[in-house]
C-alpha positions as CSV (number, residue, x, y, z in Angstrom):
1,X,75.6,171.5,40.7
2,X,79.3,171.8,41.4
3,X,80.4,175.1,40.1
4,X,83.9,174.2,40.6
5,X,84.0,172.0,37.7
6,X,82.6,174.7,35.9
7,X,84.1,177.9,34.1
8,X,83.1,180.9,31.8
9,X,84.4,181.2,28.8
10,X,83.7,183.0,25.6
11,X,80.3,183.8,27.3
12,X,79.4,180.2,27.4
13,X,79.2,178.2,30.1
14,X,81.3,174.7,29.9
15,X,81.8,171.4,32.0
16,X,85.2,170.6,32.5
17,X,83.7,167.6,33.9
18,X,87.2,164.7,32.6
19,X,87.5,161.3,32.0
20,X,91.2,160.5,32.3
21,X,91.9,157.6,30.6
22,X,95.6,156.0,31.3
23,X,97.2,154.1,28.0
24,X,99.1,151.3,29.1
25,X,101.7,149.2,27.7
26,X,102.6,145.9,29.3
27,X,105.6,145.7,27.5
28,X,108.5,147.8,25.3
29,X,106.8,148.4,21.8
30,X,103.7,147.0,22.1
31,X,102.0,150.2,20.3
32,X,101.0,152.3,23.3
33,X,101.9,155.6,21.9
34,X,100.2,154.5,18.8
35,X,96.9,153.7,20.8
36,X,97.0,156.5,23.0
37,X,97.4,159.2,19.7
38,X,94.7,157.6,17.7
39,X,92.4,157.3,20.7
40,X,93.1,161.0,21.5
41,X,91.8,161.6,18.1
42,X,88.7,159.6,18.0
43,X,87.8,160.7,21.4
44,X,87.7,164.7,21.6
45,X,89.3,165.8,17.8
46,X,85.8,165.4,16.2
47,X,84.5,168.0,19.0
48,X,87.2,170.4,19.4
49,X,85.5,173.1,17.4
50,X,82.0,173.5,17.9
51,X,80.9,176.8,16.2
52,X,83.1,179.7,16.9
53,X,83.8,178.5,20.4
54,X,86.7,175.9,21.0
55,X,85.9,173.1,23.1
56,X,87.7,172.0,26.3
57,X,88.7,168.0,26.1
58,X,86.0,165.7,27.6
59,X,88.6,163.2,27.1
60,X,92.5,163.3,28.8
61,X,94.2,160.8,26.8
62,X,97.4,160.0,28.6
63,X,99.9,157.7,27.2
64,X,102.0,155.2,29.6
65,X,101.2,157.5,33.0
66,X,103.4,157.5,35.5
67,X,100.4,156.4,38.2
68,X,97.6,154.5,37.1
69,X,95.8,154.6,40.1
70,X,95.3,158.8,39.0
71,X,93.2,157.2,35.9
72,X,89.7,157.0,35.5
73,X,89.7,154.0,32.8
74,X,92.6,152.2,31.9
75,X,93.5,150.9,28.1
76,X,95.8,148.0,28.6
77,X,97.6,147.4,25.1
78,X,99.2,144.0,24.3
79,X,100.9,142.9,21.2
80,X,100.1,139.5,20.0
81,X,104.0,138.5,19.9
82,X,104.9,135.4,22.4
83,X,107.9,137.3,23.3
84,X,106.2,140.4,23.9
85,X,103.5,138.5,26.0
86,X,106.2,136.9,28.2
87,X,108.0,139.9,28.5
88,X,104.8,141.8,30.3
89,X,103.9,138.9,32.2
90,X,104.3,140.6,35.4
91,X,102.3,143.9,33.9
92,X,99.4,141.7,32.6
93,X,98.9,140.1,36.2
94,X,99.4,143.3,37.7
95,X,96.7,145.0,35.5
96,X,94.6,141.8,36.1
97,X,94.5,142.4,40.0
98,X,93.8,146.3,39.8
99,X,90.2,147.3,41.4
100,X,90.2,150.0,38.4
101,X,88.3,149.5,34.8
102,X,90.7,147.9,32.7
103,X,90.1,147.7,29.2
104,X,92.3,145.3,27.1
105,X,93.4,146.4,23.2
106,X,95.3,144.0,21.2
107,X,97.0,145.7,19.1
108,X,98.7,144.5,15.7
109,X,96.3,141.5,15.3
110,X,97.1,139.7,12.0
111,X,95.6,136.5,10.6
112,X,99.2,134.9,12.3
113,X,97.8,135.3,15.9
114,X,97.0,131.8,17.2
115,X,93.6,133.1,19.9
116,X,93.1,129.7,21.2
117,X,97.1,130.0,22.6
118,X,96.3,133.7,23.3
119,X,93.8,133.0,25.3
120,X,95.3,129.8,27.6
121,X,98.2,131.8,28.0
122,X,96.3,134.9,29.1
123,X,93.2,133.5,30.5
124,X,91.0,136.2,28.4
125,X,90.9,137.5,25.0
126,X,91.1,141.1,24.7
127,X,88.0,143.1,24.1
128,X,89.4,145.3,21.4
129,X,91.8,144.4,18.5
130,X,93.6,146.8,16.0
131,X,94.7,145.2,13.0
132,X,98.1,145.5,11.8
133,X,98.7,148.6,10.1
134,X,100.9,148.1,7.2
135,X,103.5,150.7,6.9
136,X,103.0,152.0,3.5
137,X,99.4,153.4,4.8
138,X,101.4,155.5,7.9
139,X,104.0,157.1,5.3
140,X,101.7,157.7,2.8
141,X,99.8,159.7,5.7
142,X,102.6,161.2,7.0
143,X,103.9,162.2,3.3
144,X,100.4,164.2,2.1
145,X,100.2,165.8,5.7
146,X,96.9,163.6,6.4
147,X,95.1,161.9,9.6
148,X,96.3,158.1,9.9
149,X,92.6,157.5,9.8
150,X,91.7,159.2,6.4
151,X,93.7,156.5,4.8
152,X,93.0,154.0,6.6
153,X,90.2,152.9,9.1
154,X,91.3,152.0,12.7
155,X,88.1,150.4,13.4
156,X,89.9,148.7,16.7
157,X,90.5,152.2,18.6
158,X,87.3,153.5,16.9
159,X,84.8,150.9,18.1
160,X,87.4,151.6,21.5
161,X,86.7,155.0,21.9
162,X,83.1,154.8,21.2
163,X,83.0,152.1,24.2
164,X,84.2,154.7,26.2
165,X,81.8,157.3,24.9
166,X,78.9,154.8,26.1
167,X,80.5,153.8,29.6
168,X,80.7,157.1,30.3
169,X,77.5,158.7,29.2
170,X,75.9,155.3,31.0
171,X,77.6,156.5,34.7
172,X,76.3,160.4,34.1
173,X,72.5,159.5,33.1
């Protein structure tokens, strides 16, 4: 047992074992922030507070990191747009070549997005989609001091974040 990775606290004994998951963007306003807040959320906000005793993050959720290659797992978000796909080009292939888990999010999918394009321009569909999020359901949030995901389900970074929940348990069984 590595007892570096270990630490007292509150008279309980915790991992600090971390999964640090990069968020990456492969263009300007593809969402990443977006991703990277609501995957935060669905990763290690459900187990902050066990008990009495507050939790330390299983989960480092960091959004567009400076050096991928620090990242245990990273989210590679795309937006649907044919602009915004031509415009990460480079990123994409980048991201495409890495020897690191990359896990592809599209995010903003609406019923407009044309796959079979997607996918010859791409050469893959990604694994994850977020629908569109209309904006009266983020300012209705925002106005009654609510979670984004109390008014409205973000099933695409939930079923995300259990993914990682599984890959990870699966590597420490």
């Amino acid at each position: 047992m590595d007892f570096e990775n270990m630490r007292l606290q509150e008279g309980i004994l915790l991992d600090k074992m971390k999964v640090y998951i990069g968020v990456k963007g492969v263009a300007r306003g593809v969402g990443t922030s977006f991703v990277a807040r609501w995957l935060d959320y669905y990763l290690n906000d459900r187990e902050r507070h066990h008990i009495f005793v507050s939790k330390p993050d299983k989960y480092i959720v960091a959004d567009s990191p400076e050096n991928c290659s620090d990242m245990d797992i990273i989210v590679a978000v795309i937006d649907p747009l044919p602009s915004l796909l031509m415009e990460g080009a480079d990123s994409i292939g980048e991201l495409v070549d890495k020897k690191q888990p990359v896990i592809w999010m599209l995010n903003r999918n609406c019923r407009g997005v044309n796959r079979r394009e997607m996918k010859n321009y791409l050469g893959f569909i990604p694994e994850f989609s977020q629908e569109d999020v209309p904006r009266e359901f983020i300012a209705r949030a925002e106005y009654n001091s609510e979670s984004l995901p109390d008014v409205c389900k973000l099933s695409g970074i939930e079923e995300l974040a259990d993914h990682i929940k599984k890959i990870n348990n699966m590597n420490y069984e």
